[in-house]
C-alpha positions as CSV (number, residue, x, y, z in Angstrom):
1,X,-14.8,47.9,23.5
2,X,-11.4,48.3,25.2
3,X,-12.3,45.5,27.3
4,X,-12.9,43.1,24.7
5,X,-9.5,44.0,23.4
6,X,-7.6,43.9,26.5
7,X,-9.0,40.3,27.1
8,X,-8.4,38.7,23.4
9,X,-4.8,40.0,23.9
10,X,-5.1,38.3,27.1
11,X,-6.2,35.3,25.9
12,X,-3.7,35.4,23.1
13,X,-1.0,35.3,25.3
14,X,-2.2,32.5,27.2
15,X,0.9,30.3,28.1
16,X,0.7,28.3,32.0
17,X,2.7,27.5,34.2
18,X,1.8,25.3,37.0
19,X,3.9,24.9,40.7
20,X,4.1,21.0,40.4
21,X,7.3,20.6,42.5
22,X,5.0,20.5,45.7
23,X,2.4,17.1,44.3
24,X,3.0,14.3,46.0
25,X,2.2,11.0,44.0
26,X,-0.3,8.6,45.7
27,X,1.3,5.6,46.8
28,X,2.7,2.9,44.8
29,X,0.8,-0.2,44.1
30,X,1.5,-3.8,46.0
31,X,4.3,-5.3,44.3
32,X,2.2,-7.9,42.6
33,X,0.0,-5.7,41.0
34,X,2.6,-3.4,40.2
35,X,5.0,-5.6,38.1
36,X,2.4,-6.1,35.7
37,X,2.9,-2.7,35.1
38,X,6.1,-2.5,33.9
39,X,6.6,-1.4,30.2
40,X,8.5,-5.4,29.9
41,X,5.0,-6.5,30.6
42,X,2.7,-4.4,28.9
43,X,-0.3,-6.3,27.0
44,X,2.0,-6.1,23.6
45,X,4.3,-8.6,24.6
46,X,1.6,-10.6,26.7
47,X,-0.3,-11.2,23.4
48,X,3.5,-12.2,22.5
49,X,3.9,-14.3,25.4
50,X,0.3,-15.8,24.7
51,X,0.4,-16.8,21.3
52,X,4.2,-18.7,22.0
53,X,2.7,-20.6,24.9
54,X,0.1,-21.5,22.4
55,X,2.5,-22.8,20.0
56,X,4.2,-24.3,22.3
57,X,1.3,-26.4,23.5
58,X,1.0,-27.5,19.8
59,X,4.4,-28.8,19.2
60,X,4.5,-30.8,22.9
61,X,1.7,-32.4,21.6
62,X,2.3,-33.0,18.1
63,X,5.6,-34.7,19.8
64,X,3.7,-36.9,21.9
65,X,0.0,-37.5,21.9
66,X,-0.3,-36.0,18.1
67,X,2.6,-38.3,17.0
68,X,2.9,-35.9,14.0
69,X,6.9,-37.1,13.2
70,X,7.0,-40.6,13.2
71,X,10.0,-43.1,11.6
72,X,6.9,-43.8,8.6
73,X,6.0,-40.8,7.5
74,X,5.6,-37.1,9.1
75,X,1.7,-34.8,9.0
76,X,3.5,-32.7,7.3
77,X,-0.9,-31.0,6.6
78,X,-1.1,-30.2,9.8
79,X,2.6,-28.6,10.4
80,X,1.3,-26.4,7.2
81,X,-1.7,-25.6,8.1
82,X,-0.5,-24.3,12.0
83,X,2.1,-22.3,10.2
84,X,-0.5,-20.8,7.7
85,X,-2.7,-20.2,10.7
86,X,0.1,-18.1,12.3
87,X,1.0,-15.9,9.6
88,X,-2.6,-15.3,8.3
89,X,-3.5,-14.6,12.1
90,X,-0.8,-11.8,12.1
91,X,-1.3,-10.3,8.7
92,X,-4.9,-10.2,9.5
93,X,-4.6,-8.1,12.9
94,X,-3.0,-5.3,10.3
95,X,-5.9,-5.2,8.5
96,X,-7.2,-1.4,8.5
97,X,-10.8,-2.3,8.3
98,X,-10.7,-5.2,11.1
99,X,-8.6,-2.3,13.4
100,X,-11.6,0.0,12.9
101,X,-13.7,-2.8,13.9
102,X,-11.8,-4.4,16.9
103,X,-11.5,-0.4,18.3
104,X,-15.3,-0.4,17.3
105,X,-16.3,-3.1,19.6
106,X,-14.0,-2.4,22.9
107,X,-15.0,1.1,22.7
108,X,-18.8,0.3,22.9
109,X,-18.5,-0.3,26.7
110,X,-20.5,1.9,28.8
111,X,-18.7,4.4,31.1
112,X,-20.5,3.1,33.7
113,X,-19.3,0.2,33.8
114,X,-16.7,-0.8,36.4
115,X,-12.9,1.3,35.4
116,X,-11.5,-2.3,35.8
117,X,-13.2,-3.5,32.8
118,X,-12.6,0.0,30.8
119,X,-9.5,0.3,31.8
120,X,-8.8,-3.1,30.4
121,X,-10.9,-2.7,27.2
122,X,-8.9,0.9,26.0
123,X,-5.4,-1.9,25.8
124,X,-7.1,-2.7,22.6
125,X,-4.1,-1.0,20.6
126,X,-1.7,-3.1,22.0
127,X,-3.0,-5.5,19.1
128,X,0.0,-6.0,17.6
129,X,1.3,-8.1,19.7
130,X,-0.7,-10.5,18.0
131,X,0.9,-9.2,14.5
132,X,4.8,-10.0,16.1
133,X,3.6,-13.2,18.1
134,X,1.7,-14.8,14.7
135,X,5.0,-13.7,12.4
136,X,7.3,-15.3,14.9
137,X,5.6,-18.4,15.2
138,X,5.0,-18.5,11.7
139,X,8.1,-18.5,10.8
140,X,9.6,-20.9,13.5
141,X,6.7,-23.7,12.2
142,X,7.3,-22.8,8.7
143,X,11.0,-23.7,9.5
144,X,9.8,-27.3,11.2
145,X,8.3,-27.8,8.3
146,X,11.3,-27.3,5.8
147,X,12.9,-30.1,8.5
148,X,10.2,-32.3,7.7
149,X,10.2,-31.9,4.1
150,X,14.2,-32.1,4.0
151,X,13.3,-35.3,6.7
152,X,10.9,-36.9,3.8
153,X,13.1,-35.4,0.7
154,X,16.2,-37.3,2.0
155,X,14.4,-40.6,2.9
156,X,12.7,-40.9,0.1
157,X,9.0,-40.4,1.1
158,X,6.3,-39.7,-0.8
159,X,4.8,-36.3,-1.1
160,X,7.8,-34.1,-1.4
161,X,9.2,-32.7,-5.0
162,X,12.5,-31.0,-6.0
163,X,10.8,-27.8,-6.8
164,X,8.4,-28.2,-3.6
165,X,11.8,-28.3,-1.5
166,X,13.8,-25.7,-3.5
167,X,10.7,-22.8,-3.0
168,X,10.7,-23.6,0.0
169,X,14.0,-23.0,1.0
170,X,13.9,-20.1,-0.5
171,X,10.5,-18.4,1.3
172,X,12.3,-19.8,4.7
173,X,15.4,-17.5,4.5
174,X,13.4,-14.2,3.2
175,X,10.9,-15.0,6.1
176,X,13.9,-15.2,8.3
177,X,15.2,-11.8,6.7
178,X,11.9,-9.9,7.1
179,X,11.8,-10.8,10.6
180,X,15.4,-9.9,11.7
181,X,14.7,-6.6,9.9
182,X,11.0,-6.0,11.9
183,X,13.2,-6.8,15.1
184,X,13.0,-3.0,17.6
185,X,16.7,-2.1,17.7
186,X,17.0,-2.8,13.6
187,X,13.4,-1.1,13.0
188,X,14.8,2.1,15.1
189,X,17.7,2.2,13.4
190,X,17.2,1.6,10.1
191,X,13.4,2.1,9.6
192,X,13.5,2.4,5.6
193,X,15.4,-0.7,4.9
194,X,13.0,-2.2,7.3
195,X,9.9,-0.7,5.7
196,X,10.9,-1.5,2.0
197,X,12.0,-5.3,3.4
198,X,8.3,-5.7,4.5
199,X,6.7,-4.7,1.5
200,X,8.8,-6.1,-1.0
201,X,10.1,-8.7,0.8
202,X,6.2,-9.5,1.9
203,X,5.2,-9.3,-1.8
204,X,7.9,-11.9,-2.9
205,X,7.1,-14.3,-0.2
206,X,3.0,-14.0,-0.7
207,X,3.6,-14.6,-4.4
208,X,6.3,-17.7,-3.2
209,X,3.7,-18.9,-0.8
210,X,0.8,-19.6,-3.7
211,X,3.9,-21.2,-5.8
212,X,4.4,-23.6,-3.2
213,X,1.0,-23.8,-2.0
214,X,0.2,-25.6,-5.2
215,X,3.6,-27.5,-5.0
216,X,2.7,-29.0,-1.8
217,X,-1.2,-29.7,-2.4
218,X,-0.3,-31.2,-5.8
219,X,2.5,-33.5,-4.1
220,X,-0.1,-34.4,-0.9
221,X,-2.6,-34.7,-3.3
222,X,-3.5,-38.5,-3.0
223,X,-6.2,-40.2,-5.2
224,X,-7.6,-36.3,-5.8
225,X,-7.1,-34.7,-8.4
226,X,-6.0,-30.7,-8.0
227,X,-8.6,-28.5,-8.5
228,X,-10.3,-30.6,-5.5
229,X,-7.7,-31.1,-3.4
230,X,-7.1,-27.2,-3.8
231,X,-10.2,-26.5,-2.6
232,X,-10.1,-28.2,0.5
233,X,-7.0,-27.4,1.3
234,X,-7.3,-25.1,4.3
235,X,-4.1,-23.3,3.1
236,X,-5.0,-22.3,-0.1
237,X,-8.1,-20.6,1.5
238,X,-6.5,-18.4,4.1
239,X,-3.7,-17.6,1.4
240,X,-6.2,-16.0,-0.6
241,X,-7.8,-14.6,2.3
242,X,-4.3,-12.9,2.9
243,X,-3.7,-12.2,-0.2
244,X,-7.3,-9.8,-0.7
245,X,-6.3,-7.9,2.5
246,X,-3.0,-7.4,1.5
247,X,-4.8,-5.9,-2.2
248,X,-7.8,-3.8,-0.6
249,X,-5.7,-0.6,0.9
250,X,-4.0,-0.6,-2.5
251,X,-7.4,-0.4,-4.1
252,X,-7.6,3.2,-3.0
253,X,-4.1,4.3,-3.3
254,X,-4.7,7.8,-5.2
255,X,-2.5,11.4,-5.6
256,X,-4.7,14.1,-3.9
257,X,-3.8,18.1,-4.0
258,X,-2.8,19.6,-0.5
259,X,-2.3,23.0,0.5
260,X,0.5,23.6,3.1
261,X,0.5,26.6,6.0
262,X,4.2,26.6,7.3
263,X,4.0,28.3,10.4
264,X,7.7,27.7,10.9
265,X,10.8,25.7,9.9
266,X,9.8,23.2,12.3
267,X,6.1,22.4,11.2
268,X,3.5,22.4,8.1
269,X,-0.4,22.4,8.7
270,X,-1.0,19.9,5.8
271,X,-4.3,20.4,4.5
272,X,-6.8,17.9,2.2
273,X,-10.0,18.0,0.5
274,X,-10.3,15.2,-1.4
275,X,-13.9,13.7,-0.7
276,X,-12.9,12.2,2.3
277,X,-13.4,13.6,5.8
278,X,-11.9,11.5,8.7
279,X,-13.2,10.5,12.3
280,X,-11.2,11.8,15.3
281,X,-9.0,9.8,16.3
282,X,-7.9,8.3,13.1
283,X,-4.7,8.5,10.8
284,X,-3.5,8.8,7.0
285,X,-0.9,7.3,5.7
286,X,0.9,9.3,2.9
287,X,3.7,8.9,0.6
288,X,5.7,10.8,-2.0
289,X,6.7,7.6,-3.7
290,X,4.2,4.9,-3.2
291,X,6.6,2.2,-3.7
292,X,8.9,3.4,-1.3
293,X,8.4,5.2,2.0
294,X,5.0,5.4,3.7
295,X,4.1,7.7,6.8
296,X,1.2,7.7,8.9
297,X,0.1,11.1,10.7
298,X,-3.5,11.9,13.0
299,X,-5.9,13.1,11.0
300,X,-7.4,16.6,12.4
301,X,-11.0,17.2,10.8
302,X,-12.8,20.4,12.1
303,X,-15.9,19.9,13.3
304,X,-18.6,20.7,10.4
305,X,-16.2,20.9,7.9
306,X,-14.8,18.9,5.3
307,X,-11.7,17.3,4.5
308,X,-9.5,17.1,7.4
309,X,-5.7,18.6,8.3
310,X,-2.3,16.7,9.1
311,X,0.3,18.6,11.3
312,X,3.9,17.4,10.5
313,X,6.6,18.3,12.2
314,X,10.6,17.9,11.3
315,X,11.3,14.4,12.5
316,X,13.6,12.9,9.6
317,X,14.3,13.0,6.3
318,X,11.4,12.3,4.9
319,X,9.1,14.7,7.0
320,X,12.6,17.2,7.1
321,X,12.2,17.1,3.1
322,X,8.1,17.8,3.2
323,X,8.7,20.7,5.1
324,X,11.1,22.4,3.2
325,X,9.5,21.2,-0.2
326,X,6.4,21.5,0.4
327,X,4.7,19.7,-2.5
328,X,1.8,19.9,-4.1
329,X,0.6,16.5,-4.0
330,X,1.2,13.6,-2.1
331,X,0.0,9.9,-2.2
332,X,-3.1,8.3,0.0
333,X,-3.9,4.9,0.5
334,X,-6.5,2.9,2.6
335,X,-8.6,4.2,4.8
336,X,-9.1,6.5,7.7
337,X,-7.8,3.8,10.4
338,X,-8.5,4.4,14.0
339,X,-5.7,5.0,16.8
340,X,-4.9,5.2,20.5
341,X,-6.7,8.5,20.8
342,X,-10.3,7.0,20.6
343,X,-10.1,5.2,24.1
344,X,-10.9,8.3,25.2
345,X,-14.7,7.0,24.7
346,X,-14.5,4.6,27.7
347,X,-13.9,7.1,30.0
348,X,-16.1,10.2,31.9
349,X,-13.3,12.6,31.7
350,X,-9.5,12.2,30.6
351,X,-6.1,14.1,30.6
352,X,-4.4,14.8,27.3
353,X,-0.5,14.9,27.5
354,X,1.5,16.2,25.2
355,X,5.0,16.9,24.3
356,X,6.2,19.0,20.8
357,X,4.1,17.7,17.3
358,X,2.7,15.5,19.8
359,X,0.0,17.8,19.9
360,X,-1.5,16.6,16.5
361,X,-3.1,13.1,17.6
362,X,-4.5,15.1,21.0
363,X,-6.2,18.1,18.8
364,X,-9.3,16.2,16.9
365,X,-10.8,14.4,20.1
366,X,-9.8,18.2,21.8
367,X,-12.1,19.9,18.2
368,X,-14.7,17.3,18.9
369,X,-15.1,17.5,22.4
370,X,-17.1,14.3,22.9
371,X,-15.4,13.9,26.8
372,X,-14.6,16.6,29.0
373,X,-11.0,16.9,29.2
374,X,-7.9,19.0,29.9
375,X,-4.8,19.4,28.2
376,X,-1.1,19.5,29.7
377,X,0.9,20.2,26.4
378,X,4.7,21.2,26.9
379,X,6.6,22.5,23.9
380,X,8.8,25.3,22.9
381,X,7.7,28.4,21.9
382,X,4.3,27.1,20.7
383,X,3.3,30.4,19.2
384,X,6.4,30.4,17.4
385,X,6.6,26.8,16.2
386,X,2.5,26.3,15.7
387,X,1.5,29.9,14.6
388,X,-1.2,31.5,16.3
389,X,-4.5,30.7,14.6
390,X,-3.6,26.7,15.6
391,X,-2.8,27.9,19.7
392,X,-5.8,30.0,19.8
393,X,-8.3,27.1,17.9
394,X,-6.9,25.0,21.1
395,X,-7.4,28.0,23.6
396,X,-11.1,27.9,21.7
397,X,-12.0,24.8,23.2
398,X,-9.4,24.3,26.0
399,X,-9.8,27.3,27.8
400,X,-7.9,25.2,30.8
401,X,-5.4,24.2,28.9
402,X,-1.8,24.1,30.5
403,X,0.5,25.3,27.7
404,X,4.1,24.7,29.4
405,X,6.8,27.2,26.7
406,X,10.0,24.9,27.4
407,X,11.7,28.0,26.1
408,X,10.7,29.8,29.0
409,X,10.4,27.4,32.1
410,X,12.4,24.5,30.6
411,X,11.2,21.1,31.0
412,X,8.9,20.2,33.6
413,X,8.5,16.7,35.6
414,X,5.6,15.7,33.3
415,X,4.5,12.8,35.5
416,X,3.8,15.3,38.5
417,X,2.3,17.4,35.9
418,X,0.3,14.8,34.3
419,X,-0.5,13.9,38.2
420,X,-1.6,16.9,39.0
421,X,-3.7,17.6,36.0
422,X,-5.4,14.4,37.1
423,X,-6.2,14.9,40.4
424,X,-7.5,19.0,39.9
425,X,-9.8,17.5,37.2
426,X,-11.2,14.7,39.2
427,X,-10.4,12.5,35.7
428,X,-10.8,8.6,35.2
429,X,-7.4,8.5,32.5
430,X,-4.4,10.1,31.2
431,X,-3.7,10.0,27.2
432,X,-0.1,10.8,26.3
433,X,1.4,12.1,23.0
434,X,5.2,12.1,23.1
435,X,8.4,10.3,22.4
436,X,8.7,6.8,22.5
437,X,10.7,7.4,26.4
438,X,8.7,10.2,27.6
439,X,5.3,8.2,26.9
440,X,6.6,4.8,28.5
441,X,7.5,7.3,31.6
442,X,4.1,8.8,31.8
443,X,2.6,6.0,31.5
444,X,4.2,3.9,33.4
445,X,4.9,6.2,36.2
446,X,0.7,6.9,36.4
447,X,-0.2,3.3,36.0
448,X,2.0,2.2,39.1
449,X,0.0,4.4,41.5
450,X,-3.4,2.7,40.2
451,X,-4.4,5.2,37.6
452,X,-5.0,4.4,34.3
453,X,-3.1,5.7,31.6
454,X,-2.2,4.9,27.7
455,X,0.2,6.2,24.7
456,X,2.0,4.8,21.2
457,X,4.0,1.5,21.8
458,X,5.8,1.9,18.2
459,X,5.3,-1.7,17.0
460,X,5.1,-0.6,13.3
């Protein structure tokens, strides 16, 4: 019996530290391979990059071949219809239930197929890139087309109207708002202003955009009258297509009872039971004031249980506020949406990296244990800050786990670490959890010596 109690206490007091100093880091990559690793060039901003060439292509040959501005008249259809396609194509990307599905189908691949391909296929989150490229170019082609209407307005051509050009004028400088707003430096700095510009400003503009939709298919109309030229307007289809994906998460915005374990000043287990128990490796969003600020956090659902936990740790106002609140209820909407955390699925065996409340996204996929993996997670005191019955449920199934106290050993060269962890493990992919630097470090500073690694890109 002492022996069992000598080793829990052991176990208990599990905290590792690990001589990295010594690794050595393969060497780099060719050059030419290894500039496509840069953060500048990640997938994100090649879907950017993509969808401008694309766009591009489209106006040189509306120019030229396409002669869509001439000294008669302008297809001022076809310069709507590109700029609907644009927007529709980025507001569409954001949809939760086509997120679940695009994660659905590049996680299907088979581990045994070449790591090229895998490693290629678990860039799936780097999606948005297709939300920023499609608002971008929306908004430059909807601005063509207020020069064409202005163009036909001023010369007297047919198919333009007063209120057509006023409404339009209008939805052009609070698209032009909305995207200065959703730009990275003004999204860091003033995230709320940029979150409540988005919605509000998005719900404005939607309910400008079916205004003038039926302004400008009345006013190009022809010989038809409008309920037929309505329909066969390829605008007023994707429009409502926009608009029902914009309505669904909405449809299941509800206030749900949570119970709150504050293992310190610094985090809250959140806890729900609400009918709804979440895959690993998906998140909730959640909001005190629906109409204002929404935040999104990993789910954690135990295995064989129901209902599901969020850890929340004091990273603002907002979260600052929760903690030291701690409500009763909170807001849900939408659905359980799937995040960088399931790529683990394409690999044989992974390395979880984590920094701080970083730990929260890592500890579902570590609960479920559908791929052998090992954890590097540095944070202070975690004992302290997490409370003991979440450190020893991680201990439970991560008996290997390298728990680094910063308190103790201060902050360790995570990349060497994150090396390290990789090599002993003989694992396929690192998976890191941290700050917006820390990640970009890890993962760059893995994927320039060949080895494939992921984390948050903070496009929303």
């Amino acid at each position: 019996m002492d022996n069992v109690i000598v080793q829990t206490v052991e176990k208990l007091e599990v905290e590792e530290t690990v001589d990295y100093k010594a690794v050595v880091l393969p060497k780099k990559q060719p050059m030419y391979k290894r500039i496509w690793k840069h953060p500048f060039m990640m997938q994100y901003n090649r879907l950017i990059a993509i969808i401008a060439i694309v766009n591009i292509g489209f106006l040189i040959y509306g120019i030229t071949t396409g002669n869509w501005w001439t000294k008669d008249g302008i297809k001022l259809n076809v310069i709507s219809n590109i700029t609907i396609i644009n927007i529709t194509s980025a507001i569409l990307i954001r949809q939760q239930y086509v997120i679940n599905i695009l994660f659905k189908i590049a996680t299907s691949i088979p581990t045994n197929w070449p790591l090229k391909i895998r490693w290629a296929a678990a860039k799936i989150y780097h999606f948005g890139g297709i939300h920023m490229g499609g608002n971008i170019s929306g908004t430059i082609w909807f601005a063509i087309l207020v020069g064409s209407l202005t163009y036909n307005w001023v010369n007297n051509l047919p198919g333009v109207s007063l209120a057509l050009m006023v409404i339009t004028y209008v939805i052009l400088g609070l698209l032009v708002f909305i995207v200065i707003m959703a730009l990275p430096k003004k999204r860091a700095k003033k995230h709320n202003r940029f979150e409540l510009t988005h919605r509000f400003g998005g719900w404005i503009a939607l309910v400008l955009f079916w205004a003038q939709t039926f302004l400008f298919v009345d006013a190009q109309k022809g010989t038809l009258d409008l309920r037929e030229a309505l329909t066969t307007s390829l605008g007023f289809w994707l429009l409502g297509l926009i608009t029902i994906s914009i309505i669904i998460p909405w449809l299941h915005l509800k206030k749900v009872p949570i119970e709150i374990v504050n293992p310190s000043s610094h985090v809250v287990l959140v806890n729900f039971d609400y009918g709804v128990t979440p895959f690993a490796g998906s998140s909730t969003t959640i909001s005190r004031d629906p109409l204002r600020e929404w935040h999104s956090f990993a789910n954690v659902p135990a295995p064989g249980k129901e209902g599901f936990r969020l850890t929340i740790s004091r990273a603002g106002d907002w979260t600052g506020a929760l903690i030291d609140d701690l409500p009763s209820h909170v807001w849900v909407k939408g659905i359980p949406t799937a995040g960088v955390g399931n790529i683990e699925k394409l690999f044989k065996r992974v390395i979880w990296i984590a920094t701080g409340s970083g730990i929260g996204p890592c500890i579902p996929h570590l609960l479920a244990n559908e791929v052998p993996s090992v954890l590097v997670w540095a944070t202070r005191n975690p004992r302290k800050t997490y409370g003991d019955q979440l450190v020893d449920e991680i201990l439970e199934v991560q008996p290997n786990a390298i728990i680094w106290n910063t308190d103790s050993h201060g902050k360790p060269d995570m990349v060497k670490l994150a090396y390290k962890a990789y090599k002993d493990f003989n694992a396929e992919a690192v998976i890191c959890i941290s700050n917006k630097k820390l990640t970009w470090k890890v993962v760059h500073g893995m994927e320039i010596h060949g080895i494939p690694a992921y984390g948050a890109i903070w496009d929303s």
